[in-house]
MARDREN-356264 format. One record per atom (N, C-alpha, C): atom name; x, y, z. Coordinates in Angstrom, 3 decimals. Each point is the difference from the previous one (the first is absolute). Example, Ala and Ser with C-alpha at 12.3 -4.5 7.8 and 13.67 -1.06 7.14 Angstrom:
<atoms>
["N"; [13.190; -5.690; 7.800]]
["CA"; [-0.890; 1.190; 0.000]]
["C"; [0.900; 1.200; 0.000]]
["N"; [-0.350; 1.050; -0.720]]
["CA"; [0.820; 1.190; 0.060]]
["C"; [-0.770; 1.090; 0.730]]
</atoms>
This chain:
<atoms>
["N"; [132.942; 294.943; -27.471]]
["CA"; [1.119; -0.590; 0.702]]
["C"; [-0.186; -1.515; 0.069]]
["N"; [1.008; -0.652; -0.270]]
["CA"; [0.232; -1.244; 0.412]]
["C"; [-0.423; -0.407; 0.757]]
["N"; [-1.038; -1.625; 0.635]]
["CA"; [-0.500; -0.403; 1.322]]
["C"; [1.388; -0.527; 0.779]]
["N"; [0.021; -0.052; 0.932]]
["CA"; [0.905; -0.391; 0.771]]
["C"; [0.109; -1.715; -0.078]]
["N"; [-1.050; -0.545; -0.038]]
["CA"; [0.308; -1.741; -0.175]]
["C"; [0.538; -0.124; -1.344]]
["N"; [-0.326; 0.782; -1.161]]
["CA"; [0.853; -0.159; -1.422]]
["C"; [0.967; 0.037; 0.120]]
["N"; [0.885; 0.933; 1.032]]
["CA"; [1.305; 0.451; -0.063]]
["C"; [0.420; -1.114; 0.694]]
["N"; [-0.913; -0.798; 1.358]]
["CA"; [0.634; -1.055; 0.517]]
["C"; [0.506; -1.160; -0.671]]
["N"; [-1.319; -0.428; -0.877]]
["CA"; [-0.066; -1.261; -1.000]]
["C"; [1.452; 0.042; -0.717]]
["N"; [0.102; 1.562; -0.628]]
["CA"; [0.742; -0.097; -0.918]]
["C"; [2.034; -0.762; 0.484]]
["N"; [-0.056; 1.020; 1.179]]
["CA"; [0.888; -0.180; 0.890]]
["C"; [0.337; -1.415; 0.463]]
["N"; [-1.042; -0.508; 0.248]]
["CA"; [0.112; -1.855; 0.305]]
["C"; [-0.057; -0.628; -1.204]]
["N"; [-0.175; 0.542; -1.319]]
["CA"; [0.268; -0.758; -1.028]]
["C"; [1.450; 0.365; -0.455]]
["N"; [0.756; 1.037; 0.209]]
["CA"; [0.959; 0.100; -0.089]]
["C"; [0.920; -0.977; 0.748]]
["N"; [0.309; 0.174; 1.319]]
["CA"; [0.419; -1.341; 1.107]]
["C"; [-0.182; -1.577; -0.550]]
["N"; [-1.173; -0.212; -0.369]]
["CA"; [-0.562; -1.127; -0.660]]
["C"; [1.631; -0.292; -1.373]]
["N"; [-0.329; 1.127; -0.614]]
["CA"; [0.750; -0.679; -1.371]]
["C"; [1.462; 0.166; 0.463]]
["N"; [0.554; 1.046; 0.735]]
["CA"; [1.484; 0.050; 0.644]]
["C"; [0.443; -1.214; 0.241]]
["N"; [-1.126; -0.953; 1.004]]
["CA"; [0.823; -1.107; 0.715]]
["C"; [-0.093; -1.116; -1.019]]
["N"; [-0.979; -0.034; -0.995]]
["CA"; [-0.033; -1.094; -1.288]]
["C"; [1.413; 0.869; -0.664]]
["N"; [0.511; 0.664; -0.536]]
["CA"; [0.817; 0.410; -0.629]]
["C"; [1.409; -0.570; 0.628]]
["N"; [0.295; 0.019; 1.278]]
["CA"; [0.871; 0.358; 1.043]]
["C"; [0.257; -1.558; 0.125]]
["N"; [-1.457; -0.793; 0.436]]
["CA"; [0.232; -1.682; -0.273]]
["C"; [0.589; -0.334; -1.293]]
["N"; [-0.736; 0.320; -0.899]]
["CA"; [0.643; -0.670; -1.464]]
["C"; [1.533; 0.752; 0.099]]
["N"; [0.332; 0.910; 0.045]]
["CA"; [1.480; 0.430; -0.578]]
["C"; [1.348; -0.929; 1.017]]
["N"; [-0.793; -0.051; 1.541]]
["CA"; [0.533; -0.746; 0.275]]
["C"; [0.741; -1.542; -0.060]]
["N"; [-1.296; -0.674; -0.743]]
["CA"; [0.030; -0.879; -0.480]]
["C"; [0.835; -0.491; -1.334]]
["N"; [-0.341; 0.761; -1.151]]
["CA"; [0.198; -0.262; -1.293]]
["C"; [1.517; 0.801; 0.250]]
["N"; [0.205; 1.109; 0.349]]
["CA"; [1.360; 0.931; -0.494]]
["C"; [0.275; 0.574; 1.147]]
["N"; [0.237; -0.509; 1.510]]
["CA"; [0.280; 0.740; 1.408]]
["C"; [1.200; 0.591; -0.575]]
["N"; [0.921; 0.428; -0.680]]
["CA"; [1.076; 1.030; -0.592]]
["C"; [-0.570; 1.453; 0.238]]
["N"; [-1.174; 0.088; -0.635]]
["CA"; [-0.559; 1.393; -0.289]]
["C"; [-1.057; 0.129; 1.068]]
["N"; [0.263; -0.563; 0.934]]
["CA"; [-0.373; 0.764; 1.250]]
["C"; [0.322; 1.281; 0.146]]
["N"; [1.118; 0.557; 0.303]]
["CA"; [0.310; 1.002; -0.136]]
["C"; [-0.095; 1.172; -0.975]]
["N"; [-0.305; -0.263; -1.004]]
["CA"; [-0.407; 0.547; -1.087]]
["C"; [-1.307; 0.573; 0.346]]
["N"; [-1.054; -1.131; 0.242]]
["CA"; [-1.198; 0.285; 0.293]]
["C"; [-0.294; 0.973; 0.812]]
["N"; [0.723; 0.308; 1.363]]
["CA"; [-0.383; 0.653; 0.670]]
["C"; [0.621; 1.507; -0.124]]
["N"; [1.206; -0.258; -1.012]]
["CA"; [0.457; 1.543; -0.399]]
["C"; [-1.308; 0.294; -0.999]]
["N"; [-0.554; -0.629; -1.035]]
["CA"; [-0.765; 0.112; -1.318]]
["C"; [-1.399; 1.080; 0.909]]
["N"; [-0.430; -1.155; 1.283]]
["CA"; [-1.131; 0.386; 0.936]]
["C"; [0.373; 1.624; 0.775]]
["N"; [0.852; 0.130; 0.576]]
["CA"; [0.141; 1.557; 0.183]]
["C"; [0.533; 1.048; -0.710]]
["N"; [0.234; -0.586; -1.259]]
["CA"; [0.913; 1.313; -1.145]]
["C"; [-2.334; 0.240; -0.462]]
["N"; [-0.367; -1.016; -0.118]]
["CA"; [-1.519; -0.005; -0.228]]
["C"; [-0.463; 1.100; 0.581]]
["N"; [-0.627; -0.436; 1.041]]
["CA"; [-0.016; 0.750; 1.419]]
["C"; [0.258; 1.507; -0.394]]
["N"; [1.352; 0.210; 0.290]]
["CA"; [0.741; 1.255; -0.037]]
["C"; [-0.684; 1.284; -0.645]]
["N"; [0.117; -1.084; -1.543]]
["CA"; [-0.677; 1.119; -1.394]]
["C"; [-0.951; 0.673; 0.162]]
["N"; [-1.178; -1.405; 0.564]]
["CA"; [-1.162; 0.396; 0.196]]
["C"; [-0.495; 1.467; 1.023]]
["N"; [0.716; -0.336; 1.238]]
["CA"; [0.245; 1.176; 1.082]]
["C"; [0.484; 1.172; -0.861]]
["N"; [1.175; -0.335; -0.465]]
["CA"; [0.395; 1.613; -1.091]]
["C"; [-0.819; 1.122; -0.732]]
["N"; [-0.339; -1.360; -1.069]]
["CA"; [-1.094; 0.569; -0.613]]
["C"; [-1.504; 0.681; 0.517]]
["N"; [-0.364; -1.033; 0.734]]
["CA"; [-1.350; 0.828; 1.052]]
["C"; [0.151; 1.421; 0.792]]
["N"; [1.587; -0.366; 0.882]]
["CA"; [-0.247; 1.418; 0.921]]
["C"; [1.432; 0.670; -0.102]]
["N"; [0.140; 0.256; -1.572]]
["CA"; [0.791; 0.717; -0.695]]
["C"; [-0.128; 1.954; 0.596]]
["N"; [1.524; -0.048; 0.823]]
["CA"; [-0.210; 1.473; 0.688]]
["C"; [0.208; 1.157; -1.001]]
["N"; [-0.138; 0.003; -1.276]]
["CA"; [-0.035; 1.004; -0.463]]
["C"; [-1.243; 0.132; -0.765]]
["N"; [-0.932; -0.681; 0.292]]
["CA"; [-1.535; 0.086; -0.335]]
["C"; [-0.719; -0.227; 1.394]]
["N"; [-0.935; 1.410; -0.109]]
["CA"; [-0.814; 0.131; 0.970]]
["C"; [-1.278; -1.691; 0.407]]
["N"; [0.426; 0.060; 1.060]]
["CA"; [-1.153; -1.320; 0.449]]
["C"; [-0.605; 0.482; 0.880]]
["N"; [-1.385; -0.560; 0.177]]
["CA"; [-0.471; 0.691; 1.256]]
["C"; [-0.537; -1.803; 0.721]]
["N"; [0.477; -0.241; 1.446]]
["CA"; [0.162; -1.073; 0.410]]
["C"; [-1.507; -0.407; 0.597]]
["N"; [-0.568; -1.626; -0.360]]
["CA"; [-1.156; -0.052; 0.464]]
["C"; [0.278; -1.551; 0.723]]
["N"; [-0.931; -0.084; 1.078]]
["CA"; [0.055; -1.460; 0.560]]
["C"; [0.584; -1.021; -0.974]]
["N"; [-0.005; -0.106; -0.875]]
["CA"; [-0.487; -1.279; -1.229]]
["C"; [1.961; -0.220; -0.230]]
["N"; [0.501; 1.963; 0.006]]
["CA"; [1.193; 0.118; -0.369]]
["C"; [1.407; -1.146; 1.296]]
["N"; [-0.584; 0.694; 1.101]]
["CA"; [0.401; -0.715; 1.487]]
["C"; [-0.113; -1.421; -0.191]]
["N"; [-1.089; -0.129; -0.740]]
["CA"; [0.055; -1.971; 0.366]]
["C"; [0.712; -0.349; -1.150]]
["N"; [0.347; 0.289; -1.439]]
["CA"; [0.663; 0.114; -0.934]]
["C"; [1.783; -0.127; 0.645]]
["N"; [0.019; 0.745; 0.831]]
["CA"; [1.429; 0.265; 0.538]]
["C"; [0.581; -0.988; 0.985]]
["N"; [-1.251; -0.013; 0.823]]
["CA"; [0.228; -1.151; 0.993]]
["C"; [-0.086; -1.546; -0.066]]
["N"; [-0.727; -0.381; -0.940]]
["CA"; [0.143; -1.031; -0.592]]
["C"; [1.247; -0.814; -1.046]]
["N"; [0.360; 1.461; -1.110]]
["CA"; [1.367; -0.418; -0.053]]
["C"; [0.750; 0.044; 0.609]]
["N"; [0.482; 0.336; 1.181]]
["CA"; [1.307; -0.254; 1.000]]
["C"; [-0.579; -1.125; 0.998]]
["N"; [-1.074; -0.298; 0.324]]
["CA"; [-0.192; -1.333; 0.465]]
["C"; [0.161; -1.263; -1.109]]
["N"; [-0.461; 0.128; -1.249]]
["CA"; [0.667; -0.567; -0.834]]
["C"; [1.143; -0.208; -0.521]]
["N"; [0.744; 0.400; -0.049]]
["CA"; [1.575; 0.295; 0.166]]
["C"; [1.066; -0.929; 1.019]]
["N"; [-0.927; 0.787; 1.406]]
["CA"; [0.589; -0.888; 1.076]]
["C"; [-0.168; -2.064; -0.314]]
["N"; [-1.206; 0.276; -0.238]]
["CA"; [-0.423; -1.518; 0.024]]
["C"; [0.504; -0.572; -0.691]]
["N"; [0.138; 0.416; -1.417]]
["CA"; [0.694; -0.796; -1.400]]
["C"; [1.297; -0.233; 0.324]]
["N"; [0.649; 1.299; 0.490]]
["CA"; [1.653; -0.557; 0.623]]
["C"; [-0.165; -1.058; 0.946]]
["N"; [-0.638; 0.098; 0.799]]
["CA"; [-0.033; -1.314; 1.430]]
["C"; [-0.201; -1.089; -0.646]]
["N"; [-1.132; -0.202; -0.814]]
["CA"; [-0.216; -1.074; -0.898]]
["C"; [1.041; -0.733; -0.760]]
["N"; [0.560; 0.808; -0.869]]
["CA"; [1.048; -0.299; -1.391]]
["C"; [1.049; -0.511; 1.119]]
["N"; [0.876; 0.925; 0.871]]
["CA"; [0.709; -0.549; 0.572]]
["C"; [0.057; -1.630; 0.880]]
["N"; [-1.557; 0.042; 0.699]]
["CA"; [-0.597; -1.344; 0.558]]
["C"; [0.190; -0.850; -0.930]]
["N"; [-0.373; 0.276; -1.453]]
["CA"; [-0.425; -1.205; -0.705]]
["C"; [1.962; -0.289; -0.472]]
["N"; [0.723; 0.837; -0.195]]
["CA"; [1.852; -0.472; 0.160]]
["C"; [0.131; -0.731; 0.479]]
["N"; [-0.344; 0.236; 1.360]]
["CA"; [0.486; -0.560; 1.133]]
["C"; [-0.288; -1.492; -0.055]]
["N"; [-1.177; -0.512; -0.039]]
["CA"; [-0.590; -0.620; -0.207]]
["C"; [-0.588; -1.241; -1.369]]
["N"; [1.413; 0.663; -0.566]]
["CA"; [-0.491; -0.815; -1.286]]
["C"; [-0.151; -1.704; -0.153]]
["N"; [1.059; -0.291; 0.720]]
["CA"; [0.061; -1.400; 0.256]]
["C"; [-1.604; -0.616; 0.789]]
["N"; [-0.486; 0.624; 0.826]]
["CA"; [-1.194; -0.491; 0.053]]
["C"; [-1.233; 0.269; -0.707]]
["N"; [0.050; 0.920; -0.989]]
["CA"; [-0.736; 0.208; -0.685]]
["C"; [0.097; -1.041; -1.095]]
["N"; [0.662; -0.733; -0.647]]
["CA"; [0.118; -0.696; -0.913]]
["C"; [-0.256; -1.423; 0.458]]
["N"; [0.346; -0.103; 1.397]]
["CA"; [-0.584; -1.037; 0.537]]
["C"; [-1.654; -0.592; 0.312]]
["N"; [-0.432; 1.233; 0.015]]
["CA"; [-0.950; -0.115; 0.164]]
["C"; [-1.301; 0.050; -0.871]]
["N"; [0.723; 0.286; -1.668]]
["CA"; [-0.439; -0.355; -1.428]]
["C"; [1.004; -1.199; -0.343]]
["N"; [0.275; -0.625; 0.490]]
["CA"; [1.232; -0.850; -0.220]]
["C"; [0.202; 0.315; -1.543]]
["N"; [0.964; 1.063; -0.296]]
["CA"; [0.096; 0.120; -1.327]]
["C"; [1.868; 0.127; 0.109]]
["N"; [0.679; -0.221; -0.557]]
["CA"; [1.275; -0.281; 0.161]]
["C"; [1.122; 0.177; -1.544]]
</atoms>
């Protein structure tokens, strides 16, 4: 089984590249904001599908729970985010003064 700080690392390296992704798109092409965050949960989605696909037997282990719970806390966040960074675009560009 997986150590539990691997699964953390991995998890904070994920977050890590979201908000570099999330900065740059903002920056270079804030249009496909929205895009991004449909692209990020159609992602998401598959992945859940494919893993705990109900017409194949699974048998559920801790590892599965944090698997689950992590994407819907991820989910939540990326929407709060993507939307923040909308909202917000005008100061975001200000603050790369890129124009």
């Amino acid at each position: 089984m997986v150590e539990n700080t691997t699964i953390y690392g991995n998890i904070s390296l994920v977050y890590i590249v979201f908000f570099v992704i999330v900065i740059t798109v903002s920056i270079m092409a804030p249009d496909f904001l929205y895009n991004l965050s449909s692209v990020i949960r159609n992602i998401i989605c598959i992945i859940l599908i494919f893993k705990y696909n109900p017409y194949k037997k699974i048998v559920m282990t801790e590892q599965d729970g944090l698997i689950i719970f992590t994407a819907a806390v991820f989910l939540l966040t990326s929407s709060f985010i993507i939307d923040a960074a909308i909202y917000n675009l005008d100061r975001i560009h200000a603050f790369f003064k890129i124009y």
